[in-house]
C-alpha positions as CSV (number, residue, x, y, z in Angstrom):
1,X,0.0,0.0,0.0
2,X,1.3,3.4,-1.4
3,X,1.7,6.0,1.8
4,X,1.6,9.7,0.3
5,X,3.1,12.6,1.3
6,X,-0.4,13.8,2.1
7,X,-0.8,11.1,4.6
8,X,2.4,11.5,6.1
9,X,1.9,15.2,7.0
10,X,-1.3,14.0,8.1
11,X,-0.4,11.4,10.8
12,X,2.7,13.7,11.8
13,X,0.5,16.6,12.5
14,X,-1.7,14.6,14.6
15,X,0.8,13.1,16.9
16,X,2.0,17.0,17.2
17,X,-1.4,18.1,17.9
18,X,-2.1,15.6,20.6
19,X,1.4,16.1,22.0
20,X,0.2,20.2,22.3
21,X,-3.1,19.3,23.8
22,X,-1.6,16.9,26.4
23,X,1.0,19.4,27.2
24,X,-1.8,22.0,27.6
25,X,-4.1,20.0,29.3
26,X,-1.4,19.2,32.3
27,X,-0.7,23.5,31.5
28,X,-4.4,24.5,33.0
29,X,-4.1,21.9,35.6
30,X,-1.1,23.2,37.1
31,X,-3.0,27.2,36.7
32,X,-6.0,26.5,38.0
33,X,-4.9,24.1,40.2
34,X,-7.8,21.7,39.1
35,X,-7.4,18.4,37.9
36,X,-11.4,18.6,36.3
37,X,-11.9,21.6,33.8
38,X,-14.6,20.5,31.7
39,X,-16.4,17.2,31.6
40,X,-14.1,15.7,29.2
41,X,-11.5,15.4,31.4
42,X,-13.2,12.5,33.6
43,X,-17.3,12.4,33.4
44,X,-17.4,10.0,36.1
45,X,-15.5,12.1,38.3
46,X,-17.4,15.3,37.3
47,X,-20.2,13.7,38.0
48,X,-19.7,13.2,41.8
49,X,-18.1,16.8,42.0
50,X,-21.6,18.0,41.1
51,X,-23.6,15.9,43.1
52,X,-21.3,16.7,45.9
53,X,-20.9,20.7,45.2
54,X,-24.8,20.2,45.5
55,X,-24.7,18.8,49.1
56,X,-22.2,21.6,50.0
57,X,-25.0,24.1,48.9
58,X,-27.5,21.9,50.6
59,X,-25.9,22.4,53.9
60,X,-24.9,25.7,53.8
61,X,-28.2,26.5,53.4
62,X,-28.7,24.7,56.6
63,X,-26.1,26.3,58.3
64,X,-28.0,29.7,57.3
65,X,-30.5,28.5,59.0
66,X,-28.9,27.8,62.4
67,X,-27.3,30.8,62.8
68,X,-30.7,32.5,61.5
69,X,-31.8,30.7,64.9
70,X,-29.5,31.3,67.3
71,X,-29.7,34.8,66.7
72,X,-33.4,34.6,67.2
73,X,-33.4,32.6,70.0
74,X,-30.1,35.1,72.0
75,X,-32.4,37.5,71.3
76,X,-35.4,35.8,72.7
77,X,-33.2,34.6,75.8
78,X,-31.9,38.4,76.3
79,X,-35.4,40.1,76.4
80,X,-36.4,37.7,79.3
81,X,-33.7,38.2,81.0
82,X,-34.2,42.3,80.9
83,X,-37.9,41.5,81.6
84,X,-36.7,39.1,84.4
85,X,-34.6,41.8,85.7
86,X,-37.3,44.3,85.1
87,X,-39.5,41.9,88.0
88,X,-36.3,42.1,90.1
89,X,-36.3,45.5,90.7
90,X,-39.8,45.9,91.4
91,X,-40.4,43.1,94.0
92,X,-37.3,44.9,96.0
93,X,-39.3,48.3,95.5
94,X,-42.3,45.8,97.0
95,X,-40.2,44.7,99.5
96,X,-39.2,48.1,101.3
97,X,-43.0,49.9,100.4
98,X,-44.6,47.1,102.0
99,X,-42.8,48.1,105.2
100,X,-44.0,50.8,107.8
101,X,-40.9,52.9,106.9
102,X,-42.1,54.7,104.6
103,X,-45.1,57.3,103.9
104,X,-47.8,57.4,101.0
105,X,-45.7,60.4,99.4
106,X,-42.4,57.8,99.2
107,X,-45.0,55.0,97.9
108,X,-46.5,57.3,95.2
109,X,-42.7,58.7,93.7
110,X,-42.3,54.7,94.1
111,X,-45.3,53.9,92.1
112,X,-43.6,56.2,89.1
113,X,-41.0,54.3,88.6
114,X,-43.1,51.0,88.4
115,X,-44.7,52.2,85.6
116,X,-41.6,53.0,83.7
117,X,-41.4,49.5,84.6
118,X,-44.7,48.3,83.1
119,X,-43.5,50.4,79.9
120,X,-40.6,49.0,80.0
121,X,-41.6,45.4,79.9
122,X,-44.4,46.4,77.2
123,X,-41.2,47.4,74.6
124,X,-39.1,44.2,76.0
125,X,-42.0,42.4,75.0
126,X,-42.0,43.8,71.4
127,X,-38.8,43.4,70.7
128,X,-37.7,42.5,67.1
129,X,-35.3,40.4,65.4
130,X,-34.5,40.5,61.7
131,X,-38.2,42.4,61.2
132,X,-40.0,40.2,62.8
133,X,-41.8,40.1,66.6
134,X,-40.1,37.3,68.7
135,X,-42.8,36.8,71.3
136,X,-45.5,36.9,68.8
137,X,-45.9,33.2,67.2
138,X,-46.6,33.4,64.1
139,X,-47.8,36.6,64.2
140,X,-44.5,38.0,63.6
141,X,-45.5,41.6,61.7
142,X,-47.5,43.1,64.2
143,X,-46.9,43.9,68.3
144,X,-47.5,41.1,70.4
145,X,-48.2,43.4,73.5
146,X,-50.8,46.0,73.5
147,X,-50.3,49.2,75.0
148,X,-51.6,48.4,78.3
149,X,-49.9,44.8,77.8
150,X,-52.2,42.4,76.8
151,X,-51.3,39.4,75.2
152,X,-52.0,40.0,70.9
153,X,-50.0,37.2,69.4
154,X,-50.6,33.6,68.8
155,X,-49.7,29.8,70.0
156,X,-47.8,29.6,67.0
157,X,-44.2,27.0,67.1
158,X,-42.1,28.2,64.5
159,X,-39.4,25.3,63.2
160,X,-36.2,26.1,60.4
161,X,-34.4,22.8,58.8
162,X,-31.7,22.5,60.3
163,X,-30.6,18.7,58.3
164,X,-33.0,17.0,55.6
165,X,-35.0,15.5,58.3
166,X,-34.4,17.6,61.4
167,X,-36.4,20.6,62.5
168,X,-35.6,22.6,65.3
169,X,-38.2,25.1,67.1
170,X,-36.4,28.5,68.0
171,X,-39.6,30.2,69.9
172,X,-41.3,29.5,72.8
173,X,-45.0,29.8,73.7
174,X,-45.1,33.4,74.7
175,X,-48.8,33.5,76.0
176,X,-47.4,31.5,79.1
177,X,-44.9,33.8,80.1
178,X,-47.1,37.3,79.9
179,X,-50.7,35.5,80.6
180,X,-51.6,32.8,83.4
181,X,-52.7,29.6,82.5
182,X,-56.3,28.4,83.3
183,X,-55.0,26.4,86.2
184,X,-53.3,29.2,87.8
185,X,-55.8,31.7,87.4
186,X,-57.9,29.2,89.9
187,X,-54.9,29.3,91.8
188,X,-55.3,33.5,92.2
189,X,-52.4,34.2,89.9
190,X,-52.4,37.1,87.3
191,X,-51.1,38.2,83.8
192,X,-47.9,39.6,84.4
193,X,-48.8,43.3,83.4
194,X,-51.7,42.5,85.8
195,X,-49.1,41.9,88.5
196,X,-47.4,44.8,87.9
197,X,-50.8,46.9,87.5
198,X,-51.7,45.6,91.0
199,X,-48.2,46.9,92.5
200,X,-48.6,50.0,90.8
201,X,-52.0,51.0,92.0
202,X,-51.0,49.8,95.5
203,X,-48.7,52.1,95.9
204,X,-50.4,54.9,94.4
205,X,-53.6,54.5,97.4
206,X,-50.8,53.4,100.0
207,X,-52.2,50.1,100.5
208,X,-50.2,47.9,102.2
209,X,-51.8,44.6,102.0
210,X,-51.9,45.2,98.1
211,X,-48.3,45.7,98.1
212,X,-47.8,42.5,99.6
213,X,-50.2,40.5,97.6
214,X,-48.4,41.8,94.4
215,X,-45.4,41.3,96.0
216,X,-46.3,37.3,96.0
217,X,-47.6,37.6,92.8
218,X,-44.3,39.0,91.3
219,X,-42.4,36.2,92.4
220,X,-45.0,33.9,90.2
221,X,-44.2,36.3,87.6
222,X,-40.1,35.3,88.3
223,X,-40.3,31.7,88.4
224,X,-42.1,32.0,84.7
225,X,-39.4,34.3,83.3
226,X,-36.8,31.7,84.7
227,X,-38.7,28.6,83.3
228,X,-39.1,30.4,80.1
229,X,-35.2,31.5,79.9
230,X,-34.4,27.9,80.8
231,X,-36.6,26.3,77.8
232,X,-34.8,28.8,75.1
233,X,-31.6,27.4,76.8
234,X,-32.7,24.1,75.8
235,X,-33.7,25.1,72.4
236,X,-30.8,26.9,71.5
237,X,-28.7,24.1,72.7
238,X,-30.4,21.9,70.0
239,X,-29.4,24.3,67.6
240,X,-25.9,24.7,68.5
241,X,-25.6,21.0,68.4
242,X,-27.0,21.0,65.0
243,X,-25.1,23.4,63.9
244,X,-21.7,21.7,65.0
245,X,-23.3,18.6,63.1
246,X,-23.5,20.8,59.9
247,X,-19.4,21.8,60.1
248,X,-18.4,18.5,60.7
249,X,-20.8,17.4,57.2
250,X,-19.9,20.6,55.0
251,X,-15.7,20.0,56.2
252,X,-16.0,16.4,54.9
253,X,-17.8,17.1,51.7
254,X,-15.5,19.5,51.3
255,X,-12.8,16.9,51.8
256,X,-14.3,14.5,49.1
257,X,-15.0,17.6,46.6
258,X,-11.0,17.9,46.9
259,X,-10.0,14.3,46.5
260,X,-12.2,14.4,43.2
261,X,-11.4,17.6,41.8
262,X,-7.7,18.7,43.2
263,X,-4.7,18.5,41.0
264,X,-1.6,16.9,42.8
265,X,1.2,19.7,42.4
266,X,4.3,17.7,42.4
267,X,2.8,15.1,39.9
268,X,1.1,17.5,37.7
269,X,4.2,19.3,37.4
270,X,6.2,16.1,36.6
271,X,3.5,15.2,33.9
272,X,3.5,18.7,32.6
273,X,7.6,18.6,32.1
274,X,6.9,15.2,30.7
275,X,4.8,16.2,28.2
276,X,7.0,19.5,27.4
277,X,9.6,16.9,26.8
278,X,7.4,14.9,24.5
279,X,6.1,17.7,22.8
280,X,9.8,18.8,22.1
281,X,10.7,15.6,20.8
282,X,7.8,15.2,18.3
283,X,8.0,18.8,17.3
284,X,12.2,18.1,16.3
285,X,11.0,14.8,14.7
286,X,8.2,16.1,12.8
287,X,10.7,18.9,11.3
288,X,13.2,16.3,9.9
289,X,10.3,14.0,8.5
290,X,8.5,16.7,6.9
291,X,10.6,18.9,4.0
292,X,8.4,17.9,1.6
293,X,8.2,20.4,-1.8
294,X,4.5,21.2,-2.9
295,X,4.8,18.9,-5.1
296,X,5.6,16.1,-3.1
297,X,2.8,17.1,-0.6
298,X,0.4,17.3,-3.8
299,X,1.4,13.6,-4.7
């Protein structure tokens, strides 16, 4: 069989091409310090980088949403614990106005203060994170305290996804903490801002015994506050735990993303010289096999 000229060129310009295109494959690894470019370089491989970029996405998402929650629930847990403090100072103003000690003008300058108090608590209560009302379910766009402090929001648990089959709650049931329950208004107990309402107007008649029955009362108010600090403790906990769970999951995929995808320096480079060298050589031997005329390469 007859080999041309034509054919010649032909085969020698292939082995130089695919000598230039191996040499400036291992070239863009060694750049971009990727071993896949484009799918051509291993579809297998590029097929687990997506699916596992995807999971990376997946759980940063989730991770969004932890730290979305733990803000809401610090905030939550700070509020109660100004609104705890709030119930501090005014049992010890209870405490010395429910004494002899002092006159009905010292009670009523006394009774001032415990309504900046009762305001107080009101704008604790309606305190916002991100836009939205933390003490108001899922009524979360409008104030879940009136003015005079009466209970507006709902019963409603609000959960984020925190993993694809884990939801965590980051508010509490607010309507505990500022109303009492069924079973303790049978027991005598009040809303809070009713407790505070009674302080307020005993010390405005100078009414001793009413000084001391809020002053009970506002311990009630206390134990709630603590129970309702300690079950945002608990929630936030979860979340924190989650959240761990979630930097543990993005570090490995992030791992396995890198064993897929990563170029090895030193071997890269060693191919890359490699295929300079054979590039070299096939470029040197193409030159002495092809000094063809144009008529020779027309043959």
């Amino acid at each position: 069989m007859r080999v041309s000229e034509r054919q010649r060129y032909d085969t020698v310009s292939n082995r130089v091409e695919r000598a230039k295109d191996q040499n400036r494959s291992m070239l863009e690894q060694i750049s971009s310090q990727k071993r896949l470019n484009r799918i051509s370089d291993d579809p297998v491989g590029m097929t687990q980088a997506i699916r596992t970029r995807d999971r990376i996405g997946t759980v940063e998402q989730f991770q969004k949403n932890t730290d979305f929650a733990k803000g809401f629930l610090e905030k939550s847990e700070t509020v109660i614990s100004q609104i705890h403090d709030s119930l501090i100072r005014a049992k010890e103003l209870a405490v010395s106005m429910a004494s002899d000690t002092y006159n009905a003008p010292a009670r009523e300058a006394t009774a001032r203060e415990i309504k900046e108090l009762m305001n107080s608590v009101i704008q604790l209560g309606n305190s916002t994170f991100g836009n939205r009302y933390v003490f108001g379910g899922f009524r979360t766009q409008t104030p879940p305290l009136s003015i005079d402090g009466q209970f507006l929001g709902d019963d409603g648990k609000i959960f984020l996804q925190t993993s694809r089959d884990g939801f965590q709650q980051i508010n509490a049931a607010a309507r505990d903490l500022f109303e009492a329950n069924p079973e303790d208004r049978e027991r005598g107990h009040f809303n809070m801002m009713d407790s505070l309402e009674m302080l307020y107007n005993g010390l405005n008649d100078n009414n001793k015994d009413s000084i001391r029955s809020a002053l009970s009362e506002l311990e009630y108010q206390m134990d709630k506050a603590s129970s309702f600090q300690a079950t945002l403790g608990g929630m936030w906990n979860a979340v924190g735990m989650a959240s761990e769970r979630l930097e543990k999951e993005e570090e490995t995929a992030r791992g396995a993303l890198s064993e897929i995808e990563d170029v090895d320096v030193y071997k890269a480079t060693s191919d890359f010289k490699r295929t300079e060298t054979i590039l070299q050589s096939t470029l040197l031997a193409s030159t002495k096999l092809l000094q063809p005329s144009l008529l020779n390469f027309l043959k």
